[in-house]
Kinemage of the C-alpha trace (Angstrom):
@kinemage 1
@onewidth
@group {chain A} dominant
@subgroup {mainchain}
@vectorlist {calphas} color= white
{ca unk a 1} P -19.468 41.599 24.805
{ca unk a 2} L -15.724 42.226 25.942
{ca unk a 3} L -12.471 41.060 24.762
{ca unk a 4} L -12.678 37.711 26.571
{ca unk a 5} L -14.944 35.984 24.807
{ca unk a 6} L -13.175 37.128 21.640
{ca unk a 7} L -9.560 36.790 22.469
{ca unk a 8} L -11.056 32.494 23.647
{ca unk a 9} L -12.322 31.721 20.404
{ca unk a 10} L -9.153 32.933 18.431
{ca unk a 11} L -6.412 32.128 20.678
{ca unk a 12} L -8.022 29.194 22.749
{ca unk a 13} L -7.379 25.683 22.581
{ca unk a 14} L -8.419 24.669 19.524
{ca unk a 15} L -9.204 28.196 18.365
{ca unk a 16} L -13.142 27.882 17.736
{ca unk a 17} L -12.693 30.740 14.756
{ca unk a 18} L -10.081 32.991 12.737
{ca unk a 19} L -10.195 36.370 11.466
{ca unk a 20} L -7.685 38.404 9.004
{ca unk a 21} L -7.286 41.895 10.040
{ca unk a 22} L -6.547 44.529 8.059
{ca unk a 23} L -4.318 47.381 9.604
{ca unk a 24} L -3.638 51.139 9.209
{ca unk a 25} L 0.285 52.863 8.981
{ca unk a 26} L -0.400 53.332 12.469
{ca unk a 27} L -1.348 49.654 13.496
{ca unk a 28} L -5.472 50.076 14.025
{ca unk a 29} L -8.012 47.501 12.964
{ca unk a 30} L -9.450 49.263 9.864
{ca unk a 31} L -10.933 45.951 8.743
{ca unk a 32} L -11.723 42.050 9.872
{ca unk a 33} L -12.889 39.168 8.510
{ca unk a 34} L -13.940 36.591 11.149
{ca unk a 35} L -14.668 32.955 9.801
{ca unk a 36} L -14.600 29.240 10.639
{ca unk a 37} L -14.775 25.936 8.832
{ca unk a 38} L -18.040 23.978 8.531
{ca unk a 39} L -17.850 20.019 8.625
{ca unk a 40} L -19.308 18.586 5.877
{ca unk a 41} L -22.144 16.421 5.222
{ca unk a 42} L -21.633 12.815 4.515
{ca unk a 43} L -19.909 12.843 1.411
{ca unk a 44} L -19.197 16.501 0.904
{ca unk a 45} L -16.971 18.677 1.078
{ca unk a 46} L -16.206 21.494 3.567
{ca unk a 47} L -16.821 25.078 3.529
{ca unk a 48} L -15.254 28.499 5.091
{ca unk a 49} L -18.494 30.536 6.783
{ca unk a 50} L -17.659 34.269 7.169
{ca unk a 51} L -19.139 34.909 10.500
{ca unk a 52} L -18.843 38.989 10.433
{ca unk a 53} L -16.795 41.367 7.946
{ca unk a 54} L -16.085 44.466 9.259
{ca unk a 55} L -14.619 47.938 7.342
{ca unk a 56} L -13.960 51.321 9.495
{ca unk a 57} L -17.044 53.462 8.125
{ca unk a 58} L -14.379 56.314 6.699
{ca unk a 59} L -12.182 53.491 5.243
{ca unk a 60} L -15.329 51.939 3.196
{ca unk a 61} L -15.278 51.943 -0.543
{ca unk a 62} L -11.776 51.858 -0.714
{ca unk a 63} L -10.835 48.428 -1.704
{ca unk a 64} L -10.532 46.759 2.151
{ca unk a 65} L -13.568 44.531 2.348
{ca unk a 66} L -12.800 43.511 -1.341
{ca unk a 67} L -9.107 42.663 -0.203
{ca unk a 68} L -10.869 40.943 2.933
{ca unk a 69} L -13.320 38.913 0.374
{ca unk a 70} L -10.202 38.086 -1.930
{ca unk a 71} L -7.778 36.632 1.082
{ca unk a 72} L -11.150 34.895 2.136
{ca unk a 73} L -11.223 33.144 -1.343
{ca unk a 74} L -7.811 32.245 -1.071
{ca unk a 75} L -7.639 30.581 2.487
{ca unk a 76} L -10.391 28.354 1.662
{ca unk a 77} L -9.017 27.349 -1.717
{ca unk a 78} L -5.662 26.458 0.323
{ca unk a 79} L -7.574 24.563 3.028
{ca unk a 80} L -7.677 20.619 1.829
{ca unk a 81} L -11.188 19.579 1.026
{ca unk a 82} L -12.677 22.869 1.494
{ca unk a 83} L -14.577 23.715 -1.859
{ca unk a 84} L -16.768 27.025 -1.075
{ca unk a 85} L -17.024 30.176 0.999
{ca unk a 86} L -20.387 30.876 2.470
{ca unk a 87} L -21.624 33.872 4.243
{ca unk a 88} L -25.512 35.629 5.638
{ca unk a 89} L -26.347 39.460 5.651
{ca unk a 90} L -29.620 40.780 6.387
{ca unk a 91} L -32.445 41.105 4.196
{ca unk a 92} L -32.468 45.053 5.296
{ca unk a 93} L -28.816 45.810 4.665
{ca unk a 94} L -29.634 47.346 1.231
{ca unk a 95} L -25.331 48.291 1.640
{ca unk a 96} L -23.683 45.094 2.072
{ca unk a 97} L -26.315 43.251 -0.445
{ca unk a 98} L -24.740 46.228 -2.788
{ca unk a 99} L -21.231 45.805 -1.967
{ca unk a 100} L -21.449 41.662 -2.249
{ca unk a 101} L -23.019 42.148 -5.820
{ca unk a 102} L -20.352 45.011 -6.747
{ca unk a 103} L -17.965 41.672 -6.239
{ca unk a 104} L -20.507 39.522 -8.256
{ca unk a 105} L -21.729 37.845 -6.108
{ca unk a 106} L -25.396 36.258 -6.279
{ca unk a 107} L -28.141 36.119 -3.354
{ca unk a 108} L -29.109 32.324 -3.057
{ca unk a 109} L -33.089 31.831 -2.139
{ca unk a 110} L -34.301 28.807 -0.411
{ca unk a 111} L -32.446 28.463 3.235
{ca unk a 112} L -34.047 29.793 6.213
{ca unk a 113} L -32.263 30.602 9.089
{ca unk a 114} L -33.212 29.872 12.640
{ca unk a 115} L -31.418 30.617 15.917
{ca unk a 116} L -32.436 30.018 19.389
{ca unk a 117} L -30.391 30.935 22.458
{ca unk a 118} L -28.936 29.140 24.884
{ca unk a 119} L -28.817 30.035 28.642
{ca unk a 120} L -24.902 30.973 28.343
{ca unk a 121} L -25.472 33.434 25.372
């Protein structure tokens, strides 16, 4: 996947997601947090789904994806009728399940996910 596709969801018209980026002293991505807003249900509120979250291997453990979780947090709670942040990983990603808990936060059970794609994937 190139730029394209990227650089059309953020900066198209309406922007289909965002992302927060985290830089270095010399202006490299080190870190990103790409996300959009889900619609609610009848009757419920809305919610800000982290699509991917993304630290620089020799930058992890330092306090980025924390500071990525934390700005998160705060953009939803600033969003008008937005009252959660929700977010996947993999059942075989033994490190992120360890970093999301080192934040405290719990695995939910009970959703399965499906995906099928579609001819323009």
């Amino acid at each position: 996947m190139g730029l394209r596709p990227v650089e059309e969801a953020l900066f198209g018209s309406p922007p289909l997601a965002s992302a927060l980026l985290v830089e270095d002293e010399a202006g490299d991505i080190v870190g990103l947090a790409a996300y959009s807003f889900l619609w609610p249900s009848a009757g419920s509120t809305h919610s800000l789904f982290l699509k991917e979250l993304y630290v620089r291997d020799t930058l992890r453990r330092q306090g980025v994806g924390a500071r990525l979780m934390d700005e998160l947090r705060a953009v939803a709670a600033a969003r008008s009728g937005c009252s959660r942040v929700e977010w996947m990983t993999d059942r075989d990603n033994p490190g992120a399940r360890a970093f999301y808990k080192s934040l405290g936060f719990e695995e939910f059970e009970g959703k399965i996910v499906y995906r099928v794609l579609t001819s323009s994937a």
